[in-house]
C-alpha positions in Angstrom: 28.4 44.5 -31.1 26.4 41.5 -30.8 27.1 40.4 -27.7 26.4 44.2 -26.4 23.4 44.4 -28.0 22.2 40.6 -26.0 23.8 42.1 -22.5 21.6 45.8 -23.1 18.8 43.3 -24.1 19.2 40.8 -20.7 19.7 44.1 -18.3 16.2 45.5 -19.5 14.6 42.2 -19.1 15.8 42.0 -15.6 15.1 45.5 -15.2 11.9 45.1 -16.0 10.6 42.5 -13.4 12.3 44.9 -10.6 8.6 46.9 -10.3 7.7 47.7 -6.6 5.4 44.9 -5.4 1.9 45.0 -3.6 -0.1 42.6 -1.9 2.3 39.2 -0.8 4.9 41.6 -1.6 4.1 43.7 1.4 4.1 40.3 3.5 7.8 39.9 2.5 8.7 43.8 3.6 6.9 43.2 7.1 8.8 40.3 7.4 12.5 41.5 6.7 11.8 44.8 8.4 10.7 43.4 11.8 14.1 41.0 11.4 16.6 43.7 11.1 16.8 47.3 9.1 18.2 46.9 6.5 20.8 50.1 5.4 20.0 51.7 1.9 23.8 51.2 0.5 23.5 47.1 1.5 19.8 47.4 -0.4 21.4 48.4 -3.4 24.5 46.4 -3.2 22.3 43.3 -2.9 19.9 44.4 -5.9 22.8 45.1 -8.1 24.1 41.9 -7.6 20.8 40.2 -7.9 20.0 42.7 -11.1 23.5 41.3 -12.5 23.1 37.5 -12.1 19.3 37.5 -13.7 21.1 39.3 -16.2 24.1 37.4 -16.7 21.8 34.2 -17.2 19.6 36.2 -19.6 22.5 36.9 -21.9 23.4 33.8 -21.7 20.1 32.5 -23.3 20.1 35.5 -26.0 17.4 37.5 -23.8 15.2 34.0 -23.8 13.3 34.7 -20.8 11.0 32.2 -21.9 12.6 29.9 -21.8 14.3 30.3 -18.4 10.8 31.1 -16.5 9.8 27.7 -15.4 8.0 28.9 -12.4 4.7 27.9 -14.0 2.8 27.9 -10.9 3.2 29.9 -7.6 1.2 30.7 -4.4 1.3 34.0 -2.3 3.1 32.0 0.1 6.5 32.4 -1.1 6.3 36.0 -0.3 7.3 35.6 3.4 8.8 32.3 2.8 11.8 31.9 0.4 11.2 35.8 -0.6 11.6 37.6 2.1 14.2 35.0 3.5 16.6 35.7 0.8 16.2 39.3 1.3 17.2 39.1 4.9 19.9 37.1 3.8 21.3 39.2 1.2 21.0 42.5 3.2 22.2 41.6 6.5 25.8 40.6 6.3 24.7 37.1 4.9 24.4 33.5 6.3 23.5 30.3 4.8 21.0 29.1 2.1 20.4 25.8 2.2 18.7 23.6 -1.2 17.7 20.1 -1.1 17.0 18.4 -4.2 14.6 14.7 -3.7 14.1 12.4 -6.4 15.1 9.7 -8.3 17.6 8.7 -11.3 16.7 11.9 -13.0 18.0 14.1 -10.0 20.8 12.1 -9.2 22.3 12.2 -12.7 22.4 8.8 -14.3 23.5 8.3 -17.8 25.3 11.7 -17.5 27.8 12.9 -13.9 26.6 13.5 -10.2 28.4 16.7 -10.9 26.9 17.6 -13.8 23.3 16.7 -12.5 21.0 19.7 -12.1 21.4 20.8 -8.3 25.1 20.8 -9.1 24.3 23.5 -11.8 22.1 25.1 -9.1 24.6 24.9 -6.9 27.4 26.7 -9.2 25.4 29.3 -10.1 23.8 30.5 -6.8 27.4 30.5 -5.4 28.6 32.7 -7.9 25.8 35.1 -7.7 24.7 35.1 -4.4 28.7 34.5 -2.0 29.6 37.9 -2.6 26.8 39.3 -0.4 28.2 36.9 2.2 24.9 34.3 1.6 26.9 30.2 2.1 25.1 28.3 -0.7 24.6 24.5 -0.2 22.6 22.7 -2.8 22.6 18.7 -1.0 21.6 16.2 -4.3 19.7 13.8 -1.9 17.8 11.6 -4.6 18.4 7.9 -5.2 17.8 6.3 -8.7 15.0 3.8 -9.1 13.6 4.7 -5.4 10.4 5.6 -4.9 8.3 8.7 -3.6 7.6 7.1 -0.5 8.8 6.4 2.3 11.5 8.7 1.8 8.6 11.7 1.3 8.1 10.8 5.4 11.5 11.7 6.0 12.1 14.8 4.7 14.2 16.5 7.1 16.4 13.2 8.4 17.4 13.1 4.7 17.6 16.6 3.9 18.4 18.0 6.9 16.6 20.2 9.7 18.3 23.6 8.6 17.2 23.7 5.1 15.7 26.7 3.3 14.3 25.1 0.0 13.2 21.9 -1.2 12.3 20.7 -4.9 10.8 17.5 -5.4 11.2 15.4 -8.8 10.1 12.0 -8.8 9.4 12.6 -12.7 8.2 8.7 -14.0 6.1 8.1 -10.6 3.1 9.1 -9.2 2.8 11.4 -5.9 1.6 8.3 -4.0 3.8 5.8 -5.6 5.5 3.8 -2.1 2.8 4.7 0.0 1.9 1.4 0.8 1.5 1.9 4.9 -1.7 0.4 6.2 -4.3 4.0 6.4 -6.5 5.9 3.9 -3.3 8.3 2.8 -5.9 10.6 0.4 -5.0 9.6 -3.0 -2.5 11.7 -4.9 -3.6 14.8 -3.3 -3.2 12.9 0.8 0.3 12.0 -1.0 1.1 15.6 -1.8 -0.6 17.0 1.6 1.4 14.8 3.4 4.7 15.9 1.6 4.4 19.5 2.1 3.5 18.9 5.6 6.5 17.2 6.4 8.1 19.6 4.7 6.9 22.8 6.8 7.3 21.5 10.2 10.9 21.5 9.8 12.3 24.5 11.8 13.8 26.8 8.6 9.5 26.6 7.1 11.0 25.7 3.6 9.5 26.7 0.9 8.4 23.8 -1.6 8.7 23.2 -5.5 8.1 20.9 -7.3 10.5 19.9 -10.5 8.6 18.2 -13.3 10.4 17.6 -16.9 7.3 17.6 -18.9 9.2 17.4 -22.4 5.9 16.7 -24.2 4.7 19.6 -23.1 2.5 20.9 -19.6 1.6 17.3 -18.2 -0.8 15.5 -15.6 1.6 16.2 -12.6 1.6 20.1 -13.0 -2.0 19.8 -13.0 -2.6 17.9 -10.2 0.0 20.4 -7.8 -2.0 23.4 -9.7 -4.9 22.3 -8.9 -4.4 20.8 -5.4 -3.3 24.1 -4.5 -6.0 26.1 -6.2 -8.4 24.3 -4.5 -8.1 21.8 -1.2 -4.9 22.3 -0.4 -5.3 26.3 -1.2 -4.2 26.8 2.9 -1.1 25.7 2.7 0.1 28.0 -0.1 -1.0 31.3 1.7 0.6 29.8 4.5 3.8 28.4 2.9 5.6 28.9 -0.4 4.6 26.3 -2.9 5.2 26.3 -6.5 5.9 24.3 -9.7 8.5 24.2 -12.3 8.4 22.7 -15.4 11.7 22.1 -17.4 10.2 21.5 -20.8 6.5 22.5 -21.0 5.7 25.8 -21.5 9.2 27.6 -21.6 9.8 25.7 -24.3 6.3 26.2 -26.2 7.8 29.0 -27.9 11.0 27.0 -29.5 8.2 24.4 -30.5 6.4 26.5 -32.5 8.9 27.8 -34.3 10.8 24.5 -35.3 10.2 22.8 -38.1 7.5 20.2 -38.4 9.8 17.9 -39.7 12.8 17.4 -37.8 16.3 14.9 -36.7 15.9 12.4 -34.2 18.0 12.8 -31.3 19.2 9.0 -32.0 20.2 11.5 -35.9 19.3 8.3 -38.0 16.1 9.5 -38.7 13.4 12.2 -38.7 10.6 13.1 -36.5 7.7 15.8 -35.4 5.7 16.7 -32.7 5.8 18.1 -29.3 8.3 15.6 -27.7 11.5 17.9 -27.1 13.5 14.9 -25.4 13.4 12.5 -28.3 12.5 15.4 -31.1 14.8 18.2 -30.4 13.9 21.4 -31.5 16.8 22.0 -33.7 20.7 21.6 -33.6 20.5 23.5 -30.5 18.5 21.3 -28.6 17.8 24.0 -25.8 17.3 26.9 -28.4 20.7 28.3 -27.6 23.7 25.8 -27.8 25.0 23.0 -28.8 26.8 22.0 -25.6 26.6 23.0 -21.8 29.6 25.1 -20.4 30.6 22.4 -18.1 30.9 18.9 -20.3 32.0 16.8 -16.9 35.1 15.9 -18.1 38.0 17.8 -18.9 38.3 19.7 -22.0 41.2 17.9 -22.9 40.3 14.8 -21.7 40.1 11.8 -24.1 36.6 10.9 -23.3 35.3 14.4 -24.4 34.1 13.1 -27.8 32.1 10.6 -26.1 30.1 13.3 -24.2 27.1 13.8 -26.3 27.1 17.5 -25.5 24.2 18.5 -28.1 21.8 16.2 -26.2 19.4 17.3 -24.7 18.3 13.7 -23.4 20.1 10.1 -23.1 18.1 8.1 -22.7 14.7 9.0 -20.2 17.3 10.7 -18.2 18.4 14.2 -19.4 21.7 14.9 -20.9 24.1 17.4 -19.4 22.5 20.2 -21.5 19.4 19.3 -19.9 20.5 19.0 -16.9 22.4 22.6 -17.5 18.5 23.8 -18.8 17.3 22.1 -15.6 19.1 23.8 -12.9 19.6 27.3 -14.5 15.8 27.5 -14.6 16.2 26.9 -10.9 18.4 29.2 -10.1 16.7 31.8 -12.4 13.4 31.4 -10.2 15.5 31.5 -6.8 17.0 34.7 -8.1 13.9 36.2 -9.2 12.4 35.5 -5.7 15.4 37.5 -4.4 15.4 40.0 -6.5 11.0 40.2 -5.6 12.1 40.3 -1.9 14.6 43.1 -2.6 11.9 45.0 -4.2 9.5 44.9 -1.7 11.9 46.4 1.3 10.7 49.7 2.5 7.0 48.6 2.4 5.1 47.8 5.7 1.7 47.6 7.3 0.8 44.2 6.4 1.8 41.3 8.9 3.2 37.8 7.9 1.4 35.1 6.8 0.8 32.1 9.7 3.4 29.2 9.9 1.2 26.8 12.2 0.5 24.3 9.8 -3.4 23.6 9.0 -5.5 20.8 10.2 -5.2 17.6 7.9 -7.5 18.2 5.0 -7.1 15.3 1.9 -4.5 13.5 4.3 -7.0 13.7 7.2 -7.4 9.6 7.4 -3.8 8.9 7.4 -1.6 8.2 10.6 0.7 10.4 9.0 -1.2 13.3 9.2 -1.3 14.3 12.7 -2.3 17.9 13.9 0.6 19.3 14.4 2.9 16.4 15.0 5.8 14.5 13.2 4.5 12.6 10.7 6.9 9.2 11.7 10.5 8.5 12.8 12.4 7.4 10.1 15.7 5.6 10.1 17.9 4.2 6.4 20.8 3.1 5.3 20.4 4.0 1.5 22.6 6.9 0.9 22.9 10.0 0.9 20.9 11.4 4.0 22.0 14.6 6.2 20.5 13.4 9.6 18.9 10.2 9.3 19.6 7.5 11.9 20.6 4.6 10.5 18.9 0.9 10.9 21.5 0.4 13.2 20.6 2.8 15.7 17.0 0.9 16.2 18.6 -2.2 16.9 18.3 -3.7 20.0 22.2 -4.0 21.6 21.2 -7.0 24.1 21.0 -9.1 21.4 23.7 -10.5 19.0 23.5 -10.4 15.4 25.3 -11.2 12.4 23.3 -8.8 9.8 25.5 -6.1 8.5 25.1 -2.7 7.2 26.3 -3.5 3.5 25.5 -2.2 -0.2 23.1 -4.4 -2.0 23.9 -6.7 -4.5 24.3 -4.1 -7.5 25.8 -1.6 -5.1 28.5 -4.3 -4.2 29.3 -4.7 -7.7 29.8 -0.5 -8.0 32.0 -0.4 -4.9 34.1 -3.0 -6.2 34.3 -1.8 -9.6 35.2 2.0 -8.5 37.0 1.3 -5.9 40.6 0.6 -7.8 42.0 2.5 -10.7 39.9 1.5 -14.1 41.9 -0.9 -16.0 39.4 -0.1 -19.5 41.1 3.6 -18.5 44.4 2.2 -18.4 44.3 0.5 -21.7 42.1 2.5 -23.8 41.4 5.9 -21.8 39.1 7.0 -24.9 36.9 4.0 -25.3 33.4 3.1 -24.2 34.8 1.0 -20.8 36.5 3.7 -19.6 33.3 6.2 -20.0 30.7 4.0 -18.6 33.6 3.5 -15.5 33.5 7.8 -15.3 30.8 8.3 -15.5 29.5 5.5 -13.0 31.8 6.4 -10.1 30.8 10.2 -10.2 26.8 9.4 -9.0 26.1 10.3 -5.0 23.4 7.7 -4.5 24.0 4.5 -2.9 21.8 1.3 -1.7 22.6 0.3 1.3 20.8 -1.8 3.7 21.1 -4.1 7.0 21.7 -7.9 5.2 21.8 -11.3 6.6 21.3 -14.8 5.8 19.6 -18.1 7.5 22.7 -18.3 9.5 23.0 -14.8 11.0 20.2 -15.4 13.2 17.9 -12.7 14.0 17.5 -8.6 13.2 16.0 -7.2 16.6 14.6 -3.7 16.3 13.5 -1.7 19.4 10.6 0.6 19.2 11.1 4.6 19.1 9.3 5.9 22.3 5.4 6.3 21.6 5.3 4.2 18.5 3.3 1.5 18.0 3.4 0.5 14.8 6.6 -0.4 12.7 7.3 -0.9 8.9 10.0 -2.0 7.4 11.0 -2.0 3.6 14.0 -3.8 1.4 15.8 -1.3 -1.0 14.9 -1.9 -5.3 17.2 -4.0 -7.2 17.2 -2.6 -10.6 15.1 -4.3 -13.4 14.5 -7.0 -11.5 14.7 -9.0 -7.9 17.5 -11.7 -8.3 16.7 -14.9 -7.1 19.0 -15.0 -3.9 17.1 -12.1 -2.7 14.7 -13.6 0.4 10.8 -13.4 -0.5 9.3 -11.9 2.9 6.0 -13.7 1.8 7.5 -16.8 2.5 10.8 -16.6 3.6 10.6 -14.2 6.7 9.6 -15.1 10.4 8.6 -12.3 12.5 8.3 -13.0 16.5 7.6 -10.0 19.3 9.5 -10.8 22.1 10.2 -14.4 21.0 6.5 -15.4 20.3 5.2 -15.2 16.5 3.6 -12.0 15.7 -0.3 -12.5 15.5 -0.1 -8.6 13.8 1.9 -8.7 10.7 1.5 -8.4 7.4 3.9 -8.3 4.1 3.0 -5.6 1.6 3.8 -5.2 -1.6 2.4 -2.8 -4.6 0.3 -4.1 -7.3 3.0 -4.7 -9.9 5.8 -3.8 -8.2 8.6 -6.0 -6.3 9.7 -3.8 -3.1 8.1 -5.9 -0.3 7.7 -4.5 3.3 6.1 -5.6 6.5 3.9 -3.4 8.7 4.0 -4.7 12.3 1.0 -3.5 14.7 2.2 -3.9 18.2 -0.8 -2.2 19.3 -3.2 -5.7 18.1 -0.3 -7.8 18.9 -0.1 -7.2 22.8 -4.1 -5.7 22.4 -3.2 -2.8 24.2 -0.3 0.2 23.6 1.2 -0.3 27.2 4.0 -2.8 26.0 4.9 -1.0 22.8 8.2 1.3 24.1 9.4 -2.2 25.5 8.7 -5.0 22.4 11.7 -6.6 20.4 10.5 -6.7 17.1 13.0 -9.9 15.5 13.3 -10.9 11.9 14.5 -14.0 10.8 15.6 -15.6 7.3 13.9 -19.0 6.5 14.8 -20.1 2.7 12.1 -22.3 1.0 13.7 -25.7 0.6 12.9 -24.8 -3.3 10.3 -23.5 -5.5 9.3 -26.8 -6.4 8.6 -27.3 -2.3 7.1 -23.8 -2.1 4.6 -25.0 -5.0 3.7 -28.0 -3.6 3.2 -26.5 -0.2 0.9 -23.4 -1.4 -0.7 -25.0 -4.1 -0.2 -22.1 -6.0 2.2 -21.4 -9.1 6.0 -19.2 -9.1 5.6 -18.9 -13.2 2.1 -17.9 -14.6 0.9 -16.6 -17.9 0.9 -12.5 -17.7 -1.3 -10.2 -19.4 0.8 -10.1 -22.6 0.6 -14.0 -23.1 4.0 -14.9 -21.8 5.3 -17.0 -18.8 6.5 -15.0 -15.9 7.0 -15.1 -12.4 3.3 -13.9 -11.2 1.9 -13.4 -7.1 4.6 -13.3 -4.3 7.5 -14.3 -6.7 6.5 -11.3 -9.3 9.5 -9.9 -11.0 12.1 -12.2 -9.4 14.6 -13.2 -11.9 13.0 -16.6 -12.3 13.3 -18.4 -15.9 9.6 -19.5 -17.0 8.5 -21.9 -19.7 5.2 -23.0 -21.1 4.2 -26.3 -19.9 1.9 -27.3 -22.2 -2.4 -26.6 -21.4 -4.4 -27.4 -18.1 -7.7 -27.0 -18.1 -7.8 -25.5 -21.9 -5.6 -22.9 -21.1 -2.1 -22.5 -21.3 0.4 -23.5 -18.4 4.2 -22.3 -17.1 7.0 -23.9 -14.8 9.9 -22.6 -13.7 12.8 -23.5 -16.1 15.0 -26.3 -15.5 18.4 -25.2 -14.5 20.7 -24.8 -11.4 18.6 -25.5 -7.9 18.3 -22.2 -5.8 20.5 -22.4 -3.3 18.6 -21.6 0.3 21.8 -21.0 2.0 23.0 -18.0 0.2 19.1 -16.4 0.2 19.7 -13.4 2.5 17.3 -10.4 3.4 17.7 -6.7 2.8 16.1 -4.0 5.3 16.7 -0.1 3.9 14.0 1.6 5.4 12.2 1.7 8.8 9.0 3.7 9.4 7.4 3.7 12.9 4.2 6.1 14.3 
């Protein structure tokens, strides 16, 4: 009786958003009835299915609409955008519905399963709700742990690919802008997001965009700043283009908040806690409101390792757990559903015409090279995986000359091919214990950092120029925590030459306080003119410091220094390299460091990494 009760409950819910629009909603009617007529009987056999899968999720959540609603923010945009396209799709015999999902070690499932990961919960359900009206649903997990917004915001149809229908964005522990360290005035936070969205919409399919913020303390600063970006500069592009924000643990979880106890079990379950912070305060036993684990665990049910799945977490970590993830992507689907079932609606209106697609000129972005008129806003090629489309650092390479750099994983990628690519032998000898977990769990993530890698001895990396570019930049991939110390220093240890001469237009880059270097490479001041630029070999060339002792002495400048929080560290161009510093007594009445005594760096073995190549 129950679970009757819960189903009659979900189907009025549903029921009750399916109101006969106005306004945008017209936009979406004008745009599926000038695409094709749609018969009555495949109306109603695409609302009932629709109806049934908003339902379906309802029940699952008890009738929490709530707290499935993330859609916290929304422009009239996505009427004849993602609205209207699902319509078409669902009453015209079907098609394909293609999501891509960007971000980092959040979207791409670490510390949980790449197939447990949210857009593989999209994925799942969309399939199962939306393949029986014939609609092909692809959700592509394109995000890469620890990589930054940019450049890979520059590049979103390479990586995503040209034919895709919906894009959400998390980059949850960075800023907007975080990567954008091209030469230009990019805008700030809002130029960041500006020039986001317009690579986004000059793809052919118009995507819609949303944004994916977890937010477990609540509405944060990222919401905000999309909210009011598109409320106020950047209001154009959402009446142009759908645009809108979801936010996993802010407000649809207000409600489970304020009716929790003040008082409550850490997630760690060795202590108590209170407040707003739903990721390391859960709300109650069930950390979502509704369960205690998700329906898919990512390993079998009768697999040995189930007991170490943490299935009543809602986080592990900074990373969600797979009932977040679960949260995470049924939210998603439950806003792609509802803009079907708000497309549906609106069929059999008519009078109002579409919104424009030609994308506005360049308004907080307007400074930035990447924010031409109407243009691309760069070529991008990478070797970091996974991409759709991209063209690899290979395919810029100039064949007359002979190399010995390789396309190769990095150093910590190396270590994951090698230790998935055999059978586990923790599995083998204790298939319930915490080796053979970390191994499964390891081995299920899509991400992988590749890169184009050589040493002294490989001689040079010759990159030929994309027609009409001028201007090249190219970036090494992240290296977890920290840079290890074979890794080359581009501030010191790499010689760039345009067509054999040094380059008098070059300059390493590298973000205050982080350790991704990257060179930007102005042909333009090179030659002083654009008229050689299609024809310049652009050559790279690994030159190891004899040692940091000699790199000290030659500088005058110091690899250890004393950081803000009184310790010795490696400070300037060697900042977080994994360099061992010690205090070395006072100079000058103030403390000094040196680099620890210990086994000489080896210049031989110091090779370069290239993952990314921009050029405009």
């Amino acid at each position: 009786m129950r679970v009757l009760l819960l189903a009659i409950l979900a189907l009025a819910a549903a029921s009750k958003k399916e109101k006969k629009p106005s306004g945008h909603g017209a936009d979406v009617a004008a745009f599926v009835r000038g695409a094709h007529k749609a018969d009555d009987a495949g109306v109603a056999k695409a609302k009932r299915a629709v109806h049934d899968g908003l339902a379906e999720l309802l029940a699952y959540y008890n009738g929490d609409e709530q707290v499935l609603d993330a859609l916290v923010f929304a422009t009239s945009g996505l009427a004849p955008t993602l609205e209207a396209k699902l319509a078409k799709l669902a009453t015209s015999g079907g098609g394909k519905f293609v999501v891509a999902a960007f971000g980092s070690s959040v979207t791409a499932g670490h510390d949980g399963f790449g197939h447990t990961a949210w857009p593989a919960v999209l994925g799942r359900r969309l399939s199962k709700e939306l393949e029986p009206l014939g609609i092909e649903v692809e959700v592509r997990n394109q995000a890469v742990g620890g990589a930054e917004p940019f450049p890979r915001s520059l590049c979103v149809g390479p990586i995503a690919g040209s034919d895709v229908d919906l894009v959400i964005r998390e980059w949850e522990y960075w800023g907007f802008s975080d990567g954008l360290e091209a030469p230009g005035q990019h805008g700030g936070e809002d130029g960041a997001i500006e020039i986001f969205l317009r690579t986004a919409f000059l793809l052919p399919n118009k995507p819609a965009v949303l944004f994916l913020n977890m937010e477990p303390n609540g509405e944060g600063r990222k919401t905000q700043q999309v909210r009011a970006a598109m409320k106020g500069k950047l209001k154009v592009y959402g009446e142009r283009f759908g645009v809108g924000v979801l936010s996993a643990f802010g407000k649809p979880f207000d409600h489970l908040r304020a009716a929790a106890p003040k008082s409550r079990r850490h997630r760690s379950g060795s202590k108590s806690c209170h407040g707003n912070g739903v990721g390391d305060c859960p709300v109650g036993e069930k950390p979502d409101g509704h369960h205690t684990r998700p329906l898919v665990l990512g390993v079998p049910e009768d697999s040995p390792l189930k007991p170490l799945a943490d299935p009543a977490k809602l986080f592990i970590n900074w990373h969600p757990g797979t009932l977040g993830h679960e949260m995470m992507g049924h939210q998603a689907a439950f806003a792609v559903l509802r803009a079907a079932q708000s497309g549906l609606a609106a069929l059999g209106l008519g009078g109002v015409s579409t919104a424009p697609t030609a994308l506005p000129d360049p308004i907080a972005c307007d400074k930035s090279p990447f924010c031409r008129p109407s243009e691309r806003t760069a070529f991008c090629a990478q070797s970091t995986l996974p991409k759709h489309e991209s063209p690899d650092i290979g395919d810029w390479l100039d064949n007359s000359t002979q190399t010995q750099w390789r396309n190769s994983a990095t150093e910590s990628g190396k270590n994951r091919e090698r230790f998935c690519a055999a059978p586990s032998k923790e599995c083998a000898k204790k298939p319930d214990g915490q080796g053979c977990w970390h191994y499964t769990r390891s081995c299920s993530y899509y991400d992988q950092k590749r890169a184009f890698t050589g040493t002294s001895s490989d001689g040079p990396l010759s990159f030929k120029m994309p027609r009409g570019a001028c201007n090249l930049f190219l970036s090494e991939p992240g290296y977890e925590w920290s840079k290890p110390i074979a890794v080359a220093n581009w501030h010191a240890e790499l010689r760039i030459t345009i067509d054999g001469e040094a380059c008098r237009a070059c300059s390493v880059v590298q973000g205050g306080g982080a350790y991704i270097q990257s060179v930007h490479v102005d042909l333009a001041k090179h030659y002083g003119s654009s008229e050689k630029c299609s024809t310049a070999r652009v050559s790279l060339t690994v030159q190891p410091v004899e040692s940091l002792a000699a790199w000290e002495a030659a500088s005058g400048r110091k690899v250890c220094q004393v950081a803000r929080n009184g310790k010795c560290e490696p400070k300037g161009d060697w900042r977080r390299y994994a360099i061992g510093c010690a205090e070395d007594g006072m100079a000058d009445g103030k403390k000094a460091c040196k680099v620890k005594a210990g086994k000489p760096r080896d210049a031989s073995s110091v090779r370069a990494y290239v993952t990314n190549a921009l050029a405009w």
